[in-house]
C-alpha positions in Angstrom: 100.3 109.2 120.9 101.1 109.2 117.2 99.2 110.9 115.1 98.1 108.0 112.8 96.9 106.6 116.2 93.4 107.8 117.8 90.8 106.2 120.1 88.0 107.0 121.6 85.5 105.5 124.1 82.8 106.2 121.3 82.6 107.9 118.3 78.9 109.2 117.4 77.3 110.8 114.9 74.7 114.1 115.7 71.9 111.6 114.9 72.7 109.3 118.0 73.9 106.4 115.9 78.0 105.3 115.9 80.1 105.0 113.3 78.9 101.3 112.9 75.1 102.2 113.3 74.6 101.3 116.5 72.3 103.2 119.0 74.6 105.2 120.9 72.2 104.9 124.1 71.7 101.0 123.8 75.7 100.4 124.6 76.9 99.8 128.0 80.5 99.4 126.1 81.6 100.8 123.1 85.5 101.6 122.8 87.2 102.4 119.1 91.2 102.5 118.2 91.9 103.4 114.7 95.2 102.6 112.9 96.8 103.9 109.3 95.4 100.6 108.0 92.7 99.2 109.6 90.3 100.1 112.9 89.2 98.1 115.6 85.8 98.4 118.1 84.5 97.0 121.1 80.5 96.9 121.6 78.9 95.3 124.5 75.2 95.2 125.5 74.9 93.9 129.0 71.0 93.9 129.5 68.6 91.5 127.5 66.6 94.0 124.8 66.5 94.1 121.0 69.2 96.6 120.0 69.2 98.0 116.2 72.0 98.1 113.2 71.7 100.2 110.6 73.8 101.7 107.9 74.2 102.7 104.6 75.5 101.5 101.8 79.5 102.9 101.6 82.9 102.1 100.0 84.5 101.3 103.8 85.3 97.8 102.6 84.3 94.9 105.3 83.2 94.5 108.8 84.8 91.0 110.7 82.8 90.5 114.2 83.6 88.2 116.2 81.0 87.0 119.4 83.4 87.5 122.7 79.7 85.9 124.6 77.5 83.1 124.9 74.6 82.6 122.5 72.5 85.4 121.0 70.2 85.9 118.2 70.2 88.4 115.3 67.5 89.1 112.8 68.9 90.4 109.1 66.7 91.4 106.9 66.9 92.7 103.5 64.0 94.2 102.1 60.9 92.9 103.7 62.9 89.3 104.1 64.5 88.2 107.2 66.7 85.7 108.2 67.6 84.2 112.0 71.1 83.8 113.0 72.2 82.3 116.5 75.8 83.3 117.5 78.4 81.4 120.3 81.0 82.7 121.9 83.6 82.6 119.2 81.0 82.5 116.4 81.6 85.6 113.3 80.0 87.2 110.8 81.6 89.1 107.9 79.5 92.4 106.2 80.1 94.4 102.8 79.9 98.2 103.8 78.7 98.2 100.1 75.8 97.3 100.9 72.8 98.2 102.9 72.6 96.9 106.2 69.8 96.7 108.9 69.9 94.2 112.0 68.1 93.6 116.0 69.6 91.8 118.0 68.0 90.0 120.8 69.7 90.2 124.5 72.7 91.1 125.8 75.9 90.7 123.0 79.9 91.5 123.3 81.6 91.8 120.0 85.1 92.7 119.0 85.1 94.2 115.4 87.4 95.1 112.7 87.5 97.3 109.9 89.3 96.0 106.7 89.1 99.1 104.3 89.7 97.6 100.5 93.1 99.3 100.5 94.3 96.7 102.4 93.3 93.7 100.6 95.0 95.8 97.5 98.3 96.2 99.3 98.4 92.5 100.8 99.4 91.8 97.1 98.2 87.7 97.8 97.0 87.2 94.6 97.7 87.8 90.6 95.9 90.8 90.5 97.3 92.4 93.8 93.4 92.6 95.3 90.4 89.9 95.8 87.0 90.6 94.5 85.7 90.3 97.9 84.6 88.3 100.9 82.2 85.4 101.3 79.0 86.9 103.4 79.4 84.6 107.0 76.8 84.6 109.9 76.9 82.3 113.0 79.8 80.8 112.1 82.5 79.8 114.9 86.2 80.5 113.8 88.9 79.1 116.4 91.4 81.3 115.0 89.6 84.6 114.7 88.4 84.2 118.6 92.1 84.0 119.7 93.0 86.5 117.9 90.2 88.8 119.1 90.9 87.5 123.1 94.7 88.5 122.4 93.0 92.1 120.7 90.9 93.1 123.5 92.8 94.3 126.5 94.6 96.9 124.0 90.8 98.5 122.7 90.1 98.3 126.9 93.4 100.4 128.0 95.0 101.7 124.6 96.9 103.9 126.2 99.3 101.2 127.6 98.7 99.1 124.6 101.1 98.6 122.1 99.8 99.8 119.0 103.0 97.4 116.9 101.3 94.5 118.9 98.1 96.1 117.8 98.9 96.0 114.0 100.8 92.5 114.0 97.0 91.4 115.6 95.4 93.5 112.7 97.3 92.3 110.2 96.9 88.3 111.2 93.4 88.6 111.3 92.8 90.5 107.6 95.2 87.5 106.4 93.4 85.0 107.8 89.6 86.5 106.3 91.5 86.8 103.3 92.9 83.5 102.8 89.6 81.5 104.1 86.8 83.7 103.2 88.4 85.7 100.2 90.1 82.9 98.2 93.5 84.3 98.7 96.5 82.5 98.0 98.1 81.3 101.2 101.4 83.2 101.4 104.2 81.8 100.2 107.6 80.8 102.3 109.7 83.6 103.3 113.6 82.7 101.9 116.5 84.4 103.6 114.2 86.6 105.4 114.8 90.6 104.8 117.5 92.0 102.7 120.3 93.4 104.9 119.2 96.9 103.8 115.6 96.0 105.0 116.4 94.8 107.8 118.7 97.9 108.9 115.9 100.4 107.8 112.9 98.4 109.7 115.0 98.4 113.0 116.4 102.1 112.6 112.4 102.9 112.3 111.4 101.1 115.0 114.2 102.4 117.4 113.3 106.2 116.1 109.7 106.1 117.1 108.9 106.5 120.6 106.7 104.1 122.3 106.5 102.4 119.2 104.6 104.9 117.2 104.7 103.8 113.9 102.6 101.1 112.1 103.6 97.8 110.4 102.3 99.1 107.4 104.5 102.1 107.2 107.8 99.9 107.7 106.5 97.0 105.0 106.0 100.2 102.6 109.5 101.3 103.3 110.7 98.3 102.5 108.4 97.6 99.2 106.7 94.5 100.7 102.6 94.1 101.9 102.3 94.0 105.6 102.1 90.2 106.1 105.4 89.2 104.3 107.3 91.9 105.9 106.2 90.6 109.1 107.6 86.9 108.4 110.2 87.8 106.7 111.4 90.1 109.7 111.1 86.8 112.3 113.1 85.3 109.6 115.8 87.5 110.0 115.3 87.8 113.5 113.7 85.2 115.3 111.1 87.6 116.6 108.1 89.8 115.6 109.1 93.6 115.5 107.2 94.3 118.8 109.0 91.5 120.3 112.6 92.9 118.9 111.7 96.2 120.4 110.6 95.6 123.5 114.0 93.2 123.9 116.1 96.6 123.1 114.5 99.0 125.4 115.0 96.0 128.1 118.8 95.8 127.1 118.9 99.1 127.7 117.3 99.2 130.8 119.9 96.2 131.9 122.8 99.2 131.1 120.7 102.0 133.0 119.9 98.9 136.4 123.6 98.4 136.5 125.6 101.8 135.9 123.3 104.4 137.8 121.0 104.8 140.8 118.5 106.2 139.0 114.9 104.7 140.5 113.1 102.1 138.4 110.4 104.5 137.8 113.2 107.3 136.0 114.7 104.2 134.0 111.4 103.6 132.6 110.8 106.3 131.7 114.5 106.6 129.7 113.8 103.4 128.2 110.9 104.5 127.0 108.3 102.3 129.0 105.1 104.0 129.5 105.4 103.4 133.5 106.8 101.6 136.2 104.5 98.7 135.9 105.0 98.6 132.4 108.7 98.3 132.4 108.6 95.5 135.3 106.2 93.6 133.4 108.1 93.4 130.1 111.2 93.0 131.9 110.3 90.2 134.1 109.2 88.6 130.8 112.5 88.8 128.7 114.8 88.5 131.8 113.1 86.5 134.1 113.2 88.2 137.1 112.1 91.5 138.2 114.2 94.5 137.5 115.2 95.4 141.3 116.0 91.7 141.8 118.6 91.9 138.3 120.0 94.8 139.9 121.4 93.9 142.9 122.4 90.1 141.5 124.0 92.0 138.7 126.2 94.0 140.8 127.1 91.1 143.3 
């Protein structure tokens, strides 16, 4: 694991309360996966009880949730004032650390939530200024797009250790453009000409190829080549035809293809030389790009 990578199954303060005010003892599910850039949580409440929110005004940027359950209710108040909000499956709500915060929620819930410190709104570089002033405050509302993104999120914050954490980022970095552009006011991007620069393009894949298991952020390759996150990654399937974590895992299987058909080494040794965090891993992503399992290429490949 890279050390710009961590996650735990829950991160708590000495008071009892997580890093996103939640009452440690209230969660039957709580699972965190920080990034460089951005951090992503997983808090489920199985049983039907009022479970509290509460933190303190902080410079930590935004909040996205996003409802992975059917309905439940939340109470907001501010002050003595409180306002009702029914969430869907699908349904989101957007919060400015900036501000205090305090919140019960009635019965059993499941969100997926991500972190968006202001850095990266600053470094996305989608408007005039190179930042927005902010997001729009959103409760309740259902957002297509930011529920499949979270259903594509959620197996990695469940096993992070066989995630990949470029897939994670490319996932990460969709979802802050999309708040950006719809609740920010952002400028949708514009179209990516020619793709990388032939330099760029060398330097992202000699990054990618360097870092084992794929230890090392989207960010950290879009700085390298002078360019926010979300333009590097177009322009790179411009020039490529795939996303970086697609391009890499199609090299390690290439390679695997030269290890099938010139040794005897056991699938479970060429995974590991390739880089694949197991067996199952490496038959999975093989079977994908190839089409057919990697003990079934080998002996069609040598006759």
């Amino acid at each position: 694991m890279s050390a710009s990578t961590s996650f735990a199954d829950s991160i708590v303060t000495p008071a009892g309360i997580d890093s996103l005010g939640c009452l440690a003892d209230s969660l039957h599910k709580s699972h965190e996966l920080r990034r460089p850039d951005l951090a992503f949580y997983r808090k489920r409440v199985d049983q039907e009880q009022v479970s509290q929110v509460r933190t303190d005004a902080s410079d930590r940027g935004f909040l996205v949730g996003v409802s992975m359950s059917p309905q439940h209710r939340r109470s907001i108040f501010r002050g003595r004032q409180g306002s009702h909000h029914d969430f869907n499956r699908g349904g989101i709500y957007i919060r400015d650390f900036s501000e205090d915060y305090r919140a019960d929620i009635h019965g059993a819930f499941d969100f997926l939530l991500v972190e968006l410190p202001r850095a990266f709104f600053e470094q996305s570089g989608q408007d005039q200024r190179g930042r927005i002033p902010g997001l729009k405050t959103v409760t309740g509302l259902y957002d297509p797009v930011l529920e499949h993104l979270a259903h594509a999120l959620a197996p990695a914050l469940a096993r992070p250790d066989e995630a990949s954490m470029l897939f994670v980022d490319q996932i990460g970095v969709a979802i802050g453009t999309h708040v950006m552009q719809r609740y920010g006011g952002a400028r949708a991007p514009r179209g990516v000409r020619g793709g990388l620069s032939r330099l760029h393009e060398e330097r992202a894949k000699q990054m990618l190829m360097e870092k084992v298991r794929g230890n090392v952020s989207i960010p950290e390759i879009a700085r390298e080549c002078n360019m926010s996150a979300s333009y590097f990654l177009r322009a790179f399937k411009e020039s490529t035809g795939q996303t970086p974590h697609q391009w890499l895992m199609a090299q390690r299987v290439q390679r695997a293809r030269e290890f099938l058909r010139d040794t005897e080494l056991p699938l479970a040794e060429v995974a590991i030389a390739c880089n694949f965090y197991d067996q199952s891993h490496f038959s999975r992503v093989f079977s994908q790009v190839v089409g057919t399992s990697p003990g079934s290429w080998r002996r069609h490949s040598r006759g």
